[in-house]
Biopython code that builds the backbone (N, CA, C, O; Angstrom):
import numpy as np
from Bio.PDB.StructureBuilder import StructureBuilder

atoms = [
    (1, "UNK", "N", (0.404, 6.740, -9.737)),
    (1, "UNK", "CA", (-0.569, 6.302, -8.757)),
    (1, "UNK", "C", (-1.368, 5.158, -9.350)),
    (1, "UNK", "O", (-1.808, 5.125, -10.500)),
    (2, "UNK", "N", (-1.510, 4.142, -8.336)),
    (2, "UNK", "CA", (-2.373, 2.744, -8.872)),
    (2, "UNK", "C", (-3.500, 2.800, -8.025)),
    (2, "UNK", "O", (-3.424, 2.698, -6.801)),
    (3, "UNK", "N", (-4.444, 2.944, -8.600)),
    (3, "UNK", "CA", (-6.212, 2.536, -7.841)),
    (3, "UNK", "C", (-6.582, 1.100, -7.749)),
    (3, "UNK", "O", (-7.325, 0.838, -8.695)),
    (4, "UNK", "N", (-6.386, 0.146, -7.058)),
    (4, "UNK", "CA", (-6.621, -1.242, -6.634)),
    (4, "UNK", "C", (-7.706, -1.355, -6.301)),
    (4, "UNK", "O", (-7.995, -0.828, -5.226)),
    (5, "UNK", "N", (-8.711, -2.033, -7.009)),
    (5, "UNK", "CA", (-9.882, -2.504, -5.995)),
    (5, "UNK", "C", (-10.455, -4.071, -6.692)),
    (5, "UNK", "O", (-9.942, -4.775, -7.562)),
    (6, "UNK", "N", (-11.544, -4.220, -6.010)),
    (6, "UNK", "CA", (-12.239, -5.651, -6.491)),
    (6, "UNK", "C", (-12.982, -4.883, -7.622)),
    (6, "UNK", "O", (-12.753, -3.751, -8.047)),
    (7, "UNK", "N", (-14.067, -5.914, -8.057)),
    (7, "UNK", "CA", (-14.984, -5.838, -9.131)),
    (7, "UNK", "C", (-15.981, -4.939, -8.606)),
    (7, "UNK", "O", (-16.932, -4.940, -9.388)),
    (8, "UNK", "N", (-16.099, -4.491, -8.033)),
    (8, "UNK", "CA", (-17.380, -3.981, -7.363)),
    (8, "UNK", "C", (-17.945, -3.064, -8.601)),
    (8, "UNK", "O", (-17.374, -2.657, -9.612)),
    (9, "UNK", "N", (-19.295, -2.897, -8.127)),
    (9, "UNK", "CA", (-20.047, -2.010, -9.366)),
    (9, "UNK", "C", (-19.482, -0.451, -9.248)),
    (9, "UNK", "O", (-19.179, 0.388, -10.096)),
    (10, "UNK", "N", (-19.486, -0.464, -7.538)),
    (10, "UNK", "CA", (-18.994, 1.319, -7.510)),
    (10, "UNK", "C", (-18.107, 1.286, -8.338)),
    (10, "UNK", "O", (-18.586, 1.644, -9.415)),
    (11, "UNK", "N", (-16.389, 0.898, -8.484)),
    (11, "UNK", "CA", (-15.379, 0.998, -9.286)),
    (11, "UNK", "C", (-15.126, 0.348, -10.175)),
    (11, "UNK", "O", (-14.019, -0.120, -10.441)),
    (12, "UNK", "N", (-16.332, 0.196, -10.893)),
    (12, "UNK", "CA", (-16.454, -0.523, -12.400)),
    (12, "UNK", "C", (-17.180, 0.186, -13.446)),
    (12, "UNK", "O", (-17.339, -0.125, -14.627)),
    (13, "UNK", "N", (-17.835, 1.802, -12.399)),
    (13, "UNK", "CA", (-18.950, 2.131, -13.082)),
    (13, "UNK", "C", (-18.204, 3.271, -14.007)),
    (13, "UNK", "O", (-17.422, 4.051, -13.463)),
    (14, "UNK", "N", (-18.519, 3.363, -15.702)),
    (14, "UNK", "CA", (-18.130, 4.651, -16.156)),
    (14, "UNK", "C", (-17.807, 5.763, -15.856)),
    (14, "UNK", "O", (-16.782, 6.317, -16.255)),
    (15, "UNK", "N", (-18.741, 6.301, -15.017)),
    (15, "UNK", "CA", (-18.013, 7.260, -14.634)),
    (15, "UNK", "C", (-16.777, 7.729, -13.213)),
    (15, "UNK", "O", (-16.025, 8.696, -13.090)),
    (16, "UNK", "N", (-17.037, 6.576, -12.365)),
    (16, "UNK", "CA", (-15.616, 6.000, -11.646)),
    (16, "UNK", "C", (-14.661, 6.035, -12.464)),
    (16, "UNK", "O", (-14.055, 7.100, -12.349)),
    (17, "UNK", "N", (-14.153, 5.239, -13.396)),
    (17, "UNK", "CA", (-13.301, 4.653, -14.258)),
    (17, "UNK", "C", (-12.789, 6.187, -15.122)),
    (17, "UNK", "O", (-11.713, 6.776, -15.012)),
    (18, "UNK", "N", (-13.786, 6.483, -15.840)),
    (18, "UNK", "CA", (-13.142, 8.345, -16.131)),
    (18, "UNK", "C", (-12.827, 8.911, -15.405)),
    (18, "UNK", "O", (-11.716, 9.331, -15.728)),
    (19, "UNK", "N", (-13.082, 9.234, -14.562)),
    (19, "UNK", "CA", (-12.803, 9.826, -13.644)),
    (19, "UNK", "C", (-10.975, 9.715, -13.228)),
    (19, "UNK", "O", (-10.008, 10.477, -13.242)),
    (20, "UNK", "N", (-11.259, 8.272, -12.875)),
    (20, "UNK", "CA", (-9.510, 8.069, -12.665)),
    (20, "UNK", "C", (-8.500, 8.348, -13.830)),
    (20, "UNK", "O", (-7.420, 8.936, -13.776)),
    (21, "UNK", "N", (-9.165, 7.745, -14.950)),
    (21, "UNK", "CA", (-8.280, 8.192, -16.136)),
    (21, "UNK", "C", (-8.433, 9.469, -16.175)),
    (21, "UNK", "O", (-7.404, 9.956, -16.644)),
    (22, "UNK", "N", (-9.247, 10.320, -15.902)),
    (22, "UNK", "CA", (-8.573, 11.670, -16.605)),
    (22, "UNK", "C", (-7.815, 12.373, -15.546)),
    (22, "UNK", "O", (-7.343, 13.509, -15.609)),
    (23, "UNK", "N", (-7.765, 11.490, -14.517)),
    (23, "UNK", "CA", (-6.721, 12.003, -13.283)),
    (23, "UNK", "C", (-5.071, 11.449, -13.527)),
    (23, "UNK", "O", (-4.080, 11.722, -12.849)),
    (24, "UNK", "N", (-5.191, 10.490, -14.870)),
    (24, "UNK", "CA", (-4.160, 9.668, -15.519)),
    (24, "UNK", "C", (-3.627, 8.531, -13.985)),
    (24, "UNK", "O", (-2.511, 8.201, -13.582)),
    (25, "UNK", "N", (-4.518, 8.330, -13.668)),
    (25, "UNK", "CA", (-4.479, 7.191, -12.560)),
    (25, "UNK", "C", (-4.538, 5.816, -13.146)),
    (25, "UNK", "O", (-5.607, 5.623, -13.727)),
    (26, "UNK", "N", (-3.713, 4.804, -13.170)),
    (26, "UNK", "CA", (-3.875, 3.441, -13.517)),
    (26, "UNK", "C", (-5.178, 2.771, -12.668)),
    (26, "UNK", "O", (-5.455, 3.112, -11.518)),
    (27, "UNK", "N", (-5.731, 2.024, -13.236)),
    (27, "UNK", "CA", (-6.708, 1.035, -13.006)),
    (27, "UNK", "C", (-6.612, -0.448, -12.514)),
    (27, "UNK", "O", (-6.725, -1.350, -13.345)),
    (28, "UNK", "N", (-6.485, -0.623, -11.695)),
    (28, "UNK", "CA", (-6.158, -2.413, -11.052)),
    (28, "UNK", "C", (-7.057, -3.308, -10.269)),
    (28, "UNK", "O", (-7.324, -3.185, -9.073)),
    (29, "UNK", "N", (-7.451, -4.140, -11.013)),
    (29, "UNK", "CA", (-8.775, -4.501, -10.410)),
    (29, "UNK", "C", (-8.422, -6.344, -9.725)),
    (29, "UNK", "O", (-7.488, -6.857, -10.341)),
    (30, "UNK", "N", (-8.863, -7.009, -8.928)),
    (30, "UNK", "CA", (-8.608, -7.988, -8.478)),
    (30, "UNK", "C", (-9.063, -8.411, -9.753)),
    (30, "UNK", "O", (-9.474, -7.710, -10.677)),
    (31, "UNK", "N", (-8.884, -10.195, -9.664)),
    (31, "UNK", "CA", (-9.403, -11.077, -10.853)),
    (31, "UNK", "C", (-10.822, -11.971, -9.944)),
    (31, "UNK", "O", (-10.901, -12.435, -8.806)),
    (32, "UNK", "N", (-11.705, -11.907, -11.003)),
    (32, "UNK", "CA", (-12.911, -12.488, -10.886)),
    (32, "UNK", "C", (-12.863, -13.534, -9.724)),
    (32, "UNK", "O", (-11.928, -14.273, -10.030)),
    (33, "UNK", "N", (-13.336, -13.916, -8.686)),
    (33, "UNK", "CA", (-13.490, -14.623, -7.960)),
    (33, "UNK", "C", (-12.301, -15.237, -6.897)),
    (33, "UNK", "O", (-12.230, -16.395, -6.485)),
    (34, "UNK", "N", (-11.277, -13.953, -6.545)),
    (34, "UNK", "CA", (-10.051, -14.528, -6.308)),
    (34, "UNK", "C", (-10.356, -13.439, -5.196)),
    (34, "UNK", "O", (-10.473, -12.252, -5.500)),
    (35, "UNK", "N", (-10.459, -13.816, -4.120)),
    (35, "UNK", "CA", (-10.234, -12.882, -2.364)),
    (35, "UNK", "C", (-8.946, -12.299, -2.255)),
    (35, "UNK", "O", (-8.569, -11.259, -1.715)),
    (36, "UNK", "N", (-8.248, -13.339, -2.990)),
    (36, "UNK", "CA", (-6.443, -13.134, -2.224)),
    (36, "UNK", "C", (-5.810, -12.539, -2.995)),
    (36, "UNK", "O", (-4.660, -12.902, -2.745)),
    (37, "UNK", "N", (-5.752, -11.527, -4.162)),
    (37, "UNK", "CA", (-5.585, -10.326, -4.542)),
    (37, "UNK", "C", (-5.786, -9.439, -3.889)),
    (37, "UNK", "O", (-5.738, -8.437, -4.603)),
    (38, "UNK", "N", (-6.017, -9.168, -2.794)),
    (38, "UNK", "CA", (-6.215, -7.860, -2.131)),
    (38, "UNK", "C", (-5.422, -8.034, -0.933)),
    (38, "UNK", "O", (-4.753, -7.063, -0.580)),
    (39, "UNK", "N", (-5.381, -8.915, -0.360)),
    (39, "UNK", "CA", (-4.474, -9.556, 0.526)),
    (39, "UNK", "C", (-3.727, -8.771, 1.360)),
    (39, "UNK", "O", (-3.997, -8.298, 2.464)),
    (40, "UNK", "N", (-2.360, -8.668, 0.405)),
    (40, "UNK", "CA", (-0.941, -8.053, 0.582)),
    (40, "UNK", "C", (-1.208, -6.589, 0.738)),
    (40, "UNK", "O", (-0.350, -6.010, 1.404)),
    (41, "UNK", "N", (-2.350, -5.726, 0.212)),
    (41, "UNK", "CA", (-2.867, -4.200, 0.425)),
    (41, "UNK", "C", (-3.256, -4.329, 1.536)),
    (41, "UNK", "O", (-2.778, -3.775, 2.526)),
    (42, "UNK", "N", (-4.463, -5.316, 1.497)),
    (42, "UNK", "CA", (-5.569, -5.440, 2.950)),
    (42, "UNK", "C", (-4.490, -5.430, 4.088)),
    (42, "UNK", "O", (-5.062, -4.953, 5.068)),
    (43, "UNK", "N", (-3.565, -5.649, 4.319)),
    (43, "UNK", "CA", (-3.295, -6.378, 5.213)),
    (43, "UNK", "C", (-1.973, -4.788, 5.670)),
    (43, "UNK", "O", (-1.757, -4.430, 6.828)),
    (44, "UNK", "N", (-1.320, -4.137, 4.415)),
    (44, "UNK", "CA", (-0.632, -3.322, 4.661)),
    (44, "UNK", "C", (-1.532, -1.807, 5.125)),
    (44, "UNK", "O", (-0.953, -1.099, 5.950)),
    (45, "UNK", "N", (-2.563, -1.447, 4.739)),
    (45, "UNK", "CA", (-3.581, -0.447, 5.077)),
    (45, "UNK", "C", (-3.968, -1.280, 6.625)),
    (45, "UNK", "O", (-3.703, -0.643, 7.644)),
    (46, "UNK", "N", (-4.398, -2.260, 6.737)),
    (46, "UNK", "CA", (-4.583, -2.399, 7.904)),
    (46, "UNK", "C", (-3.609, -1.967, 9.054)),
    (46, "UNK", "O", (-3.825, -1.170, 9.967)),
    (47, "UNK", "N", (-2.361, -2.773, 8.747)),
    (47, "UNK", "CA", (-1.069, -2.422, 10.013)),
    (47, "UNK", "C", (-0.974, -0.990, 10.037)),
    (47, "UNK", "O", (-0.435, -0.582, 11.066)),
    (48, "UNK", "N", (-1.391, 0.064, 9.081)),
    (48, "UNK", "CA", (-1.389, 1.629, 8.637)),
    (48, "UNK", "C", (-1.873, 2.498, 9.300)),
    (48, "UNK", "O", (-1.508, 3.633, 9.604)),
    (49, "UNK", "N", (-3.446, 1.401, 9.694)),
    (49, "UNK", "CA", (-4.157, 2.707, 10.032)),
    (49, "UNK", "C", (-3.909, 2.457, 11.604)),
    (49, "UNK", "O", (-3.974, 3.357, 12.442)),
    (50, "UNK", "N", (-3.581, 0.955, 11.918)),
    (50, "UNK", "CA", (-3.400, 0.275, 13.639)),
    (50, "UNK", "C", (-2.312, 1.160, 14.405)),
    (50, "UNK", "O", (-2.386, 1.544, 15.572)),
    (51, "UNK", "N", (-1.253, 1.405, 13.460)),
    (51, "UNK", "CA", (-0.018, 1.659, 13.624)),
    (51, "UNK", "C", (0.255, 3.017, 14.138)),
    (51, "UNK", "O", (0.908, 3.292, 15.145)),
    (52, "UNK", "N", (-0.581, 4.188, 12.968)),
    (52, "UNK", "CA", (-0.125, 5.147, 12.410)),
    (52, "UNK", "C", (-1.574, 6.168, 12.719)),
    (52, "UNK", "O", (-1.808, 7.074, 13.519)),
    (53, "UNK", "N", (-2.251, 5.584, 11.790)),
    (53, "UNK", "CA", (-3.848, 6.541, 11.482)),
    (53, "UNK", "C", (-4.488, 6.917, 12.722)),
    (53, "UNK", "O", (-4.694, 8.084, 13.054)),
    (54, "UNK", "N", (-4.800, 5.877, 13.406)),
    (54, "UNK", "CA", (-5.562, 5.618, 14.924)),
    (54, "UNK", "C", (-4.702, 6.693, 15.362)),
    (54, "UNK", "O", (-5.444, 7.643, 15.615)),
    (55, "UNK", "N", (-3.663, 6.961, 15.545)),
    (55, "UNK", "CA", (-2.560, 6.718, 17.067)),
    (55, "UNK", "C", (-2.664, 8.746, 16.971)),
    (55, "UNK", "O", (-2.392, 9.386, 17.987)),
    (56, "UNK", "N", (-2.997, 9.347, 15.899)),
    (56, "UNK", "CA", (-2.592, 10.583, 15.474)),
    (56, "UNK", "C", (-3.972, 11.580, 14.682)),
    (56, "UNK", "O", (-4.810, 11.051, 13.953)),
    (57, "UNK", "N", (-3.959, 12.994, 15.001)),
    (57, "UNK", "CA", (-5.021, 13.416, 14.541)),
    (57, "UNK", "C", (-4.433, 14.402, 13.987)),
    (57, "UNK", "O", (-3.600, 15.100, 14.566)),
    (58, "UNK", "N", (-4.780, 14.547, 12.899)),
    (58, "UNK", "CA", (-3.731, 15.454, 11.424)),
    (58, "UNK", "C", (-4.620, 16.578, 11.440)),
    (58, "UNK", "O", (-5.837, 16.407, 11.504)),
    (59, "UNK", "N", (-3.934, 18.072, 11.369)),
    (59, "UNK", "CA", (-4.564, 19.526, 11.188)),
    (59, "UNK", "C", (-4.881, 19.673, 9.962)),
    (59, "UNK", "O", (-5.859, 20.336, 9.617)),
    (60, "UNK", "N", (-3.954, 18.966, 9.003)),
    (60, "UNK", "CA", (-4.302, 19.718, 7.623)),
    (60, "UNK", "C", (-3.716, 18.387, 6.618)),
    (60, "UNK", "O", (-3.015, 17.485, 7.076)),
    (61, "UNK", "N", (-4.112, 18.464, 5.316)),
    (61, "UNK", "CA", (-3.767, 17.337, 4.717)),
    (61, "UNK", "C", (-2.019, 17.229, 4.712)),
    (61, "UNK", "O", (-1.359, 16.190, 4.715)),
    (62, "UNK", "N", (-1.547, 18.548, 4.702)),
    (62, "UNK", "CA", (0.061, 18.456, 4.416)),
    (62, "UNK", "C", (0.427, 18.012, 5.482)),
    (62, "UNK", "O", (1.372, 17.251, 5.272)),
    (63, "UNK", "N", (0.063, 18.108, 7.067)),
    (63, "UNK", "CA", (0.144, 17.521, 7.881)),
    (63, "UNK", "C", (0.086, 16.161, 8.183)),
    (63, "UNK", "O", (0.919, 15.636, 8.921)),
    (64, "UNK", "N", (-1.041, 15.419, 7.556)),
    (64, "UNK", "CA", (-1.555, 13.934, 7.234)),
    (64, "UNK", "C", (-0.569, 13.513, 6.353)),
    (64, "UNK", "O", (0.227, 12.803, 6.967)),
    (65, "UNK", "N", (-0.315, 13.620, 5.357)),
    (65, "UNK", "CA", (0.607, 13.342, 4.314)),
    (65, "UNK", "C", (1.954, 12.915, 4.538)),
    (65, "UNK", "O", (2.628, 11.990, 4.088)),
    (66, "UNK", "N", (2.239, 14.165, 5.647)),
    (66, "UNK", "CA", (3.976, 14.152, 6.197)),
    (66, "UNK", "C", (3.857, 13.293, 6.820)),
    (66, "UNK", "O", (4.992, 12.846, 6.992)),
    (67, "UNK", "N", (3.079, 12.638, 7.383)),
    (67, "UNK", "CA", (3.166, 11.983, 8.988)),
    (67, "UNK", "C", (2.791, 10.596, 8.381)),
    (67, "UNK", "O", (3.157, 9.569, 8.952)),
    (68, "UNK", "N", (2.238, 10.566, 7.502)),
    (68, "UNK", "CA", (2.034, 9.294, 6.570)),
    (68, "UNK", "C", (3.195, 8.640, 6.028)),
    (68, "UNK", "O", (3.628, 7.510, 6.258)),
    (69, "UNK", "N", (3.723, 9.752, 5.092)),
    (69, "UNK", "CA", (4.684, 9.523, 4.548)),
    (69, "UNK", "C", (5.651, 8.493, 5.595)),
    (69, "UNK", "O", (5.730, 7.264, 5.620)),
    (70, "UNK", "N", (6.189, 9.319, 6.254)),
    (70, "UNK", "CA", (7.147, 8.901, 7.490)),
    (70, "UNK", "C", (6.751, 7.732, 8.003)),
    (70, "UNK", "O", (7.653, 7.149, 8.604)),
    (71, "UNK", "N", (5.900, 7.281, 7.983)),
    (71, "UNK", "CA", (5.612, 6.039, 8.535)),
    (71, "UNK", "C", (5.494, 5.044, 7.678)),
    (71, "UNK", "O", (5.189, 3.954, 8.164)),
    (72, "UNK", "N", (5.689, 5.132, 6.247)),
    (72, "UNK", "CA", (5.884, 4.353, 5.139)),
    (72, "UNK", "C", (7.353, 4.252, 4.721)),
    (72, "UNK", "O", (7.715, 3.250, 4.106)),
    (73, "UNK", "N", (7.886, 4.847, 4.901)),
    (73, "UNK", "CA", (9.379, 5.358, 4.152)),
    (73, "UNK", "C", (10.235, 4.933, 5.486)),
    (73, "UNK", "O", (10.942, 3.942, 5.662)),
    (74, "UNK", "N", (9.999, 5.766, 6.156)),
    (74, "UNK", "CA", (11.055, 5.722, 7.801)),
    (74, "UNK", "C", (10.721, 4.461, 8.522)),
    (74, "UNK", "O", (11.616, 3.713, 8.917)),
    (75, "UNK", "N", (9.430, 4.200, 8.709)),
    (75, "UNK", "CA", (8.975, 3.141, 10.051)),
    (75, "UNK", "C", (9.122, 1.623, 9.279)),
    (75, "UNK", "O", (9.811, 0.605, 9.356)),
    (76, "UNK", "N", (8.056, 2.151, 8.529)),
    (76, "UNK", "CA", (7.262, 0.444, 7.645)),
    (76, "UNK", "C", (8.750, 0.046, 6.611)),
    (76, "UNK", "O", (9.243, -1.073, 6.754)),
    (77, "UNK", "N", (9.007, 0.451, 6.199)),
    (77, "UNK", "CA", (9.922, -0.078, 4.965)),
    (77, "UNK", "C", (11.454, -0.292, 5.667)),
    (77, "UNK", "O", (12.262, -1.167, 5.353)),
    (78, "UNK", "N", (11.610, 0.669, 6.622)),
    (78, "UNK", "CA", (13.223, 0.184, 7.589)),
    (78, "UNK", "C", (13.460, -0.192, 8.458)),
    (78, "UNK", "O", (14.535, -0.598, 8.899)),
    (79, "UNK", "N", (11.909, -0.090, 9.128)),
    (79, "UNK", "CA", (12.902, -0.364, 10.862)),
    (79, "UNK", "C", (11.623, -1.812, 11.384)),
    (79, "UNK", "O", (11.839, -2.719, 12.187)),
    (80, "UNK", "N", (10.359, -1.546, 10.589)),
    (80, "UNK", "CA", (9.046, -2.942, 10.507)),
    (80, "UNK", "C", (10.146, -4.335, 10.653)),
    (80, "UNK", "O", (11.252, -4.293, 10.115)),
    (81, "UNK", "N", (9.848, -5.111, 11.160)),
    (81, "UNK", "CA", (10.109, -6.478, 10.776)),
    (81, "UNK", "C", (8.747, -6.961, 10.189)),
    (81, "UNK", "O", (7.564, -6.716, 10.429)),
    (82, "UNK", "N", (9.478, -7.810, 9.254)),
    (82, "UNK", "CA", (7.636, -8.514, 8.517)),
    (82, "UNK", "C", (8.482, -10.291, 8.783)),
    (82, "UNK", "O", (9.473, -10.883, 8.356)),
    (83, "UNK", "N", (7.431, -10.535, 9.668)),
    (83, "UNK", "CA", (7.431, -12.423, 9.993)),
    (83, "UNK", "C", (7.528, -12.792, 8.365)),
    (83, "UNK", "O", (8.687, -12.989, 8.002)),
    (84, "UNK", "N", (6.330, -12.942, 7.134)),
    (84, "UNK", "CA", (6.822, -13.260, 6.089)),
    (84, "UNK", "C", (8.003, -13.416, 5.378)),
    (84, "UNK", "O", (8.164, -14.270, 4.505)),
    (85, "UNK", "N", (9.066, -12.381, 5.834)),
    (85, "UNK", "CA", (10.427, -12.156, 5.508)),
    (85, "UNK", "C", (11.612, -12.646, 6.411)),
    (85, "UNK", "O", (12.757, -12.366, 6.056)),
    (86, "UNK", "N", (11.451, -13.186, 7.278)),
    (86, "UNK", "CA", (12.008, -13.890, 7.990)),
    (86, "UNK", "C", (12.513, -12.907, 9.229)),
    (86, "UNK", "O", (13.683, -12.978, 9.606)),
    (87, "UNK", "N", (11.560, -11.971, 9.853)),
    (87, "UNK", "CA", (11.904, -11.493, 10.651)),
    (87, "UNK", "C", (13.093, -10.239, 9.954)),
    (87, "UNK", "O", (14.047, -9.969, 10.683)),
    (88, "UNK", "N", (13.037, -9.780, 9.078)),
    (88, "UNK", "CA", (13.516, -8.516, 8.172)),
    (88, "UNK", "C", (12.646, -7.190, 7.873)),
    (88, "UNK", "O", (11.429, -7.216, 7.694)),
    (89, "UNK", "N", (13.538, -5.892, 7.843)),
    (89, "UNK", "CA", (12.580, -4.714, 7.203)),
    (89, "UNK", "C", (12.329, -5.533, 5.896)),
    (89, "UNK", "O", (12.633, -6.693, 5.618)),
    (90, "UNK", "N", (11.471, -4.256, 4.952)),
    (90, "UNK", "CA", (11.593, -4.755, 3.642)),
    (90, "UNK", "C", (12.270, -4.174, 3.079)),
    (90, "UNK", "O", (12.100, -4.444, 1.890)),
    (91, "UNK", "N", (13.733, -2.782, 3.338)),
    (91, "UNK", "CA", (14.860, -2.373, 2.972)),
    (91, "UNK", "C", (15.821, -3.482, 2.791)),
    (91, "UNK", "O", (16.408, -3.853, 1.774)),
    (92, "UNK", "N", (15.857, -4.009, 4.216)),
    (92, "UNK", "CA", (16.927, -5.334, 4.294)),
    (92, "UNK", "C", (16.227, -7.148, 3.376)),
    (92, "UNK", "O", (16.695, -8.001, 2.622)),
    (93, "UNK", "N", (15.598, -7.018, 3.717)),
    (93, "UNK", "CA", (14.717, -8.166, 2.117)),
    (93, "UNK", "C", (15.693, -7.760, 0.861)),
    (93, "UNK", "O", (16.460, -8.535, 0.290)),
    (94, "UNK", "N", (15.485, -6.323, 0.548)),
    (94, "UNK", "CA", (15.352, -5.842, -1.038)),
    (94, "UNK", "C", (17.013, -5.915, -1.754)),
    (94, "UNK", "O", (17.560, -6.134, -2.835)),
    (95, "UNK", "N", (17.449, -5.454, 0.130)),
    (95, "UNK", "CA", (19.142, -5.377, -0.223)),
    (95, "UNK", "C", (19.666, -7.495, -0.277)),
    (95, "UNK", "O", (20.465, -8.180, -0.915)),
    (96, "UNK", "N", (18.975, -7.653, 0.439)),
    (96, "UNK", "CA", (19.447, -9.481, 0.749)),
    (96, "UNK", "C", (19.090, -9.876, -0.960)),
    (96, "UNK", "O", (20.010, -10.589, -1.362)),
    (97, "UNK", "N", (18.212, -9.672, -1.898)),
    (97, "UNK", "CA", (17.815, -10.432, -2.920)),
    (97, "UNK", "C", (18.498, -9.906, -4.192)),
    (97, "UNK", "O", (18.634, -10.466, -5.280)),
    (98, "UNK", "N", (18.946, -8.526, -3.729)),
    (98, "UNK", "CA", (19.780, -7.483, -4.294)),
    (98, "UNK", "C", (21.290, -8.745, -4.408)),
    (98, "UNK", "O", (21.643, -9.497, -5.316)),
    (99, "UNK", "N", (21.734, -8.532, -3.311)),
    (99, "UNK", "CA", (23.645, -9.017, -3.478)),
    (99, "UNK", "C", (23.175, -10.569, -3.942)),
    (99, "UNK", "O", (23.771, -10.993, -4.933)),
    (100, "UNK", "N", (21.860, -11.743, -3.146)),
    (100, "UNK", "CA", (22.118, -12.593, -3.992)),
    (100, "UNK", "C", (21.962, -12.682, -5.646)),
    (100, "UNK", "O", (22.332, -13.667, -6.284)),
    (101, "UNK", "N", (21.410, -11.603, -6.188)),
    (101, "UNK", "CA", (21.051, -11.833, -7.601)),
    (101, "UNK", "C", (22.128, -11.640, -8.283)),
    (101, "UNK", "O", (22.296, -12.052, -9.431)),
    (102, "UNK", "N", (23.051, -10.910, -7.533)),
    (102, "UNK", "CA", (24.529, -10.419, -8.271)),
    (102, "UNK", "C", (25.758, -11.299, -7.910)),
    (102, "UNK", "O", (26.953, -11.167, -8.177)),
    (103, "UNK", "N", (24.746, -12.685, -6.888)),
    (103, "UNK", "CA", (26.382, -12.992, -6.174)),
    (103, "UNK", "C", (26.244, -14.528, -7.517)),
    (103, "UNK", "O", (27.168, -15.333, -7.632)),
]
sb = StructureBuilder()
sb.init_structure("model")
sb.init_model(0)
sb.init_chain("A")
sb.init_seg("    ")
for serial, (resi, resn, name, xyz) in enumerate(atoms, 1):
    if name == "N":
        sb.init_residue(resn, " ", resi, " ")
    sb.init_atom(name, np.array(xyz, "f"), 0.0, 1.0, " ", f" {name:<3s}", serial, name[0])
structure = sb.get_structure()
């Protein structure tokens, strides 16, 4: 598990930061004065919650989780087109960069 955030004081503060480590959670912090590190997250949590979060009201976390899951694995990663990719999942991206790296 990777914890991403900006500089902020909340997730800069000691005991934030222990906290994650003794959960053995990696630490990832944007770089000093750069917006567009967060970007590519911002932008995937957004389509997440538009998509997915909104649309559904979860009984229990294993419930939330499953239904999450599935919409990361099943929806977003195979069947999504992302304009960035030329109108591709990001299965079919991974396999396209896949055969050219080998061709």
């Amino acid at each position: 598990l990777i914890h991403h955030s900006d500089q902020g004081v909340q997730y800069a503060s000691k005991d934030y930061v222990d906290c994650l480590k003794n959960h053995n959670i990696l630490i990832s912090m944007s770089r000093k004065g750069n917006p567009y590190d967060n970007a590519f997250a911002e932008c995937f949590i957004k389509t997440q919650k538009v998509e997915e979060v909104y649309l559904n009201e979860y009984g229990t976390f294993v419930d939330a989780y499953e239904t999450i899951w599935h919409f990361i694995e099943k929806v977003y990663n195979k069947k999504r087109l992302h304009s960035a990719l030329n109108y591709m999942s990001l299965d079919q991206f991974e396999l396209e960069v896949a055969l050219n790296a080998v061709a």
